[in-house]
C-alpha positions, 0 to 999 in steps of 0.5 A: 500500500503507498501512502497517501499523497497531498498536494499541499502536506503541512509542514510540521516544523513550520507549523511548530515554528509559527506557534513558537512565534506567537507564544513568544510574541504574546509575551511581548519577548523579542528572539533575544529575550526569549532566549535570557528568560528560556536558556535557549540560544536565540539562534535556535528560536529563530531557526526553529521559528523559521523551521528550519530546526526541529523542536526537541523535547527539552527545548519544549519543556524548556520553553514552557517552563519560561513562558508558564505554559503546558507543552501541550498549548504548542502542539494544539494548534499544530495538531488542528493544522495537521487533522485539517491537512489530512481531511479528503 
């Protein structure tokens, strides 16, 4: 069986990245600030927020904790995104 192709597949690292921006955005913090209240590299937001990098856990738990949010509040808009995505 060959897996379903789509014309348009979300992807998941952008989709990540985007709700990484608006979270940190929502605390008013730029990449730079992100990074003194995180103890992630700014560097690492921003290639995140661009997806280019993937989201590891810990960067997750880490992010979370500074911004005093459950992991899950990330992943729930990509999660809608990605049910959308994969609708016929």
């Amino acid at each position: 069986m060959q897996p379903l192709k789509r014309k348009n597949p979300m992807n998941i690292k952008k989709s990540l990245g985007k709700s990484l921006r608006t979270f940190r955005k929502q605390k008013g913090w730029t990449q730079e600030e992100a990074e003194l209240h995180t103890g992630v590299a700014y560097r690492t937001i921003q290639d995140i927020e661009s997806g280019l990098s993937q989201l590891t856990i810990v960067t997750l738990f880490k992010i979370s904790r500074a911004m005093k949010i459950k992991p899950g509040q990330f992943l729930e808009p990509v999660w809608k995104e990605w049910l959308k995505s994969r609708k016929d």
